[in-house]
C-alpha positions in Angstrom: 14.3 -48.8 102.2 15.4 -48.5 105.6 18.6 -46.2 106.3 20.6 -48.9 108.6 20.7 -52.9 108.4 23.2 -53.9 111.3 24.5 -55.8 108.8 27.9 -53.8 108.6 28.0 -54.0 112.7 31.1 -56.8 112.8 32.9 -54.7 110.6 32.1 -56.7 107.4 30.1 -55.4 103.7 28.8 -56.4 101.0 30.5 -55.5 97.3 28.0 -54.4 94.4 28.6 -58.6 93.2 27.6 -59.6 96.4 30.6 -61.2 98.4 30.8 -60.3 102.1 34.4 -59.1 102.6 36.2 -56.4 105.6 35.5 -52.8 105.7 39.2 -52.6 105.4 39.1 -54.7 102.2 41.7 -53.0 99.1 38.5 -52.5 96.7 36.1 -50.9 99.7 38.8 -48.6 100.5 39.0 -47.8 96.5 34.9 -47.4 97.2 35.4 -45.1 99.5 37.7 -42.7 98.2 35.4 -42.4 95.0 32.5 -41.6 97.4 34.8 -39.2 99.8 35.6 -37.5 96.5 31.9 -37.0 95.1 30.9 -35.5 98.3 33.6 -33.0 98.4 33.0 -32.3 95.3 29.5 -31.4 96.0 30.8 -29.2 98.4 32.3 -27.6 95.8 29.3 -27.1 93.5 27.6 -25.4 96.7 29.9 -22.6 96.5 29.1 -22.0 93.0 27.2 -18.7 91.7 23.6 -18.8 91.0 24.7 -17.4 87.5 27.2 -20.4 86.5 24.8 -22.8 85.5 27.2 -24.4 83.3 29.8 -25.3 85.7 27.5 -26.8 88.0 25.9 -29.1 85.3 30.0 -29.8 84.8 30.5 -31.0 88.1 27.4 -33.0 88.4 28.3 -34.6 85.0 31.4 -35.9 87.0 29.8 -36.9 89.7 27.6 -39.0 88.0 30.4 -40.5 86.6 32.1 -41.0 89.9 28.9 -43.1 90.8 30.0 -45.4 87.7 32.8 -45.8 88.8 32.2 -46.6 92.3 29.8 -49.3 91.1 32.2 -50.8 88.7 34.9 -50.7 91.7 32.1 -52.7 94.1 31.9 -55.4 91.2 34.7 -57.9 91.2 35.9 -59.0 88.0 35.1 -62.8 88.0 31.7 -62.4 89.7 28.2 -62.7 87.8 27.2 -59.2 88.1 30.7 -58.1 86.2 29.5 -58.2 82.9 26.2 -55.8 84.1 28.5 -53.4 85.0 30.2 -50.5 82.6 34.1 -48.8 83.6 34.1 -45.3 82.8 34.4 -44.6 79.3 37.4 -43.0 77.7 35.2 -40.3 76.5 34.9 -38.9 79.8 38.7 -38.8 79.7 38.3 -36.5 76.8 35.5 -34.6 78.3 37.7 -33.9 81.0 40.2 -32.6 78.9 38.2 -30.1 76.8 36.9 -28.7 80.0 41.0 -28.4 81.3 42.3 -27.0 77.5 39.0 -24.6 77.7 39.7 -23.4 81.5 43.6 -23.0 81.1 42.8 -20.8 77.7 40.8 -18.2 80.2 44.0 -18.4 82.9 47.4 -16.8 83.0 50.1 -19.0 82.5 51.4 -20.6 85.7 55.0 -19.9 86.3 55.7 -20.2 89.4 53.8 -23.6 91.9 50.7 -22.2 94.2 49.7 -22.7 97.2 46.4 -24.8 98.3 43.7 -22.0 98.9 42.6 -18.4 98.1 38.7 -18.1 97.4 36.7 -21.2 99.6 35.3 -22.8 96.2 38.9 -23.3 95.4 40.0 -24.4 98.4 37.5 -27.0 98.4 38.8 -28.3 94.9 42.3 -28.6 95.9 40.9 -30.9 99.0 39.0 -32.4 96.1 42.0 -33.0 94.0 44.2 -34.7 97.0 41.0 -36.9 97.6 41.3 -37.8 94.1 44.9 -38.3 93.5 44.4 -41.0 97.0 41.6 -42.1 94.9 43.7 -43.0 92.4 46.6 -44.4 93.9 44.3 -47.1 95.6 42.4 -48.1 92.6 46.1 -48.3 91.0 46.7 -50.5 93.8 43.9 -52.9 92.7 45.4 -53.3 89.1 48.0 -56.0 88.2 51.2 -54.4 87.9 51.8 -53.1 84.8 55.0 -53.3 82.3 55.9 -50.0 80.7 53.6 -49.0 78.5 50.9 -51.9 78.9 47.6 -50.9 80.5 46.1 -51.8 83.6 43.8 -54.5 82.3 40.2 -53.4 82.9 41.1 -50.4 85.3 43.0 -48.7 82.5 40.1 -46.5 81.8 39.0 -45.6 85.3 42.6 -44.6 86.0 43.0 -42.4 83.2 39.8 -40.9 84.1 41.2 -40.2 87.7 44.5 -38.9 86.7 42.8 -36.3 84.4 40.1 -35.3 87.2 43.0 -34.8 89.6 44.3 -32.1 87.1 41.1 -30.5 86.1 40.4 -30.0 89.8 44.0 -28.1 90.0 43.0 -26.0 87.4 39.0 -25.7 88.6 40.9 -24.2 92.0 42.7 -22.0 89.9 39.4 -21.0 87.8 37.5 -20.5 91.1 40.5 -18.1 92.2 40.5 -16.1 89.3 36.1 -15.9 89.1 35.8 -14.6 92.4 38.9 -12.1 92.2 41.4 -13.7 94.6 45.3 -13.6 93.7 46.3 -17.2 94.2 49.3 -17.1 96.7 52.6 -18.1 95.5 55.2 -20.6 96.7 58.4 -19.2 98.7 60.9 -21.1 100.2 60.4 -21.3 104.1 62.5 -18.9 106.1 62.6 -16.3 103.4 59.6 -14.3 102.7 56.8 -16.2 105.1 58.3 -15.3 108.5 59.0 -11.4 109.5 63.1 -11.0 110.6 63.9 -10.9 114.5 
């Protein structure tokens, strides 16, 4: 398979089902932020010791699932291919979770909000996590607008799945801080404690 077609050149694709819509189209820009987000987060993974085996085979479990989901996203829901097709399941929801609950149980309780940053790995996860969040709010934007407490039709899942992601790459940054012995820097206001007096 050939690495270019031309076929993207006037500024149209092709979704997963097959329609030709704009590069600018609500459910590519959905695409893309699911595929921004998996390659960030293999940025991530690079910065991981040689020694943490297990949180590497963590992350790629996600981004595999990220790769469901941007299929699922490319498939529209009234075309043939839909029913070929899977949304992330909710048990990934609940994988995510386990992972937070197990990562939070090694970390100091957070008292006070933190800045973005400290060690590079976590650096990288809190771009990671504003990728996602983005992610999120534009698949959000894809669902029919919800009453309270009704579901997003056949998003629901994905959502969920993003919304926990978004938090367990908070608390990955936090994890990644705390592994490689870096203090995680502390919100003050502006004008106080950030800028030396005269």
């Amino acid at each position: 398979m050939k690495a270019y077609t031309g076929r993207g050149d006037l500024g149209i694709t092709s979704l997963y089902s097959g329609e030709r819509v704009a590069k600018t189209h609500p459910r590519v820009e959905a695409c893309g932020d699911i595929d921004e987000l998996n390659s960030v987060l293999g940025a991530v993974i690079s910065t991981f010791p040689a020694e943490k085996s297990d949180l590497k085979a963590e992350a790629e479990h996600i981004q595999s699932v990220l790769f469901v989901a941007g299929a699922f996203l490319s498939t529209t829901p009234d075309s043939q291919e839909s029913g070929s097709v899977d949304s992330v399941a909710e048990a990934e929801t609940e994988f995510l979770e386990r992972a937070i609950d197990r990562m939070e149980g090694e970390l100091p309780r957070l008292k006070e909000f933190v800045l973005p940053g400290g060690h590079f790995s976590a650096a990288l996860a809190h771009i990671a996590r504003t990728v996602c969040r983005r992610a999120e709010r534009h698949v959000v934007a894809l669902a029919p607008q919800p009453c309270e407490g009704k579901a997003y039709g056949e998003l629901t899942s994905l959502i969920m799945f993003l919304n926990r992601l978004s938090s367990y790459l908070f608390v990955a940054a936090r994890s990644l801080n705390r592994l490689h012995g870096v203090q995680e820097a502390q919100w003050k206001r502006p004008g106080q404690d950030y800028l030396s007096p005269g």
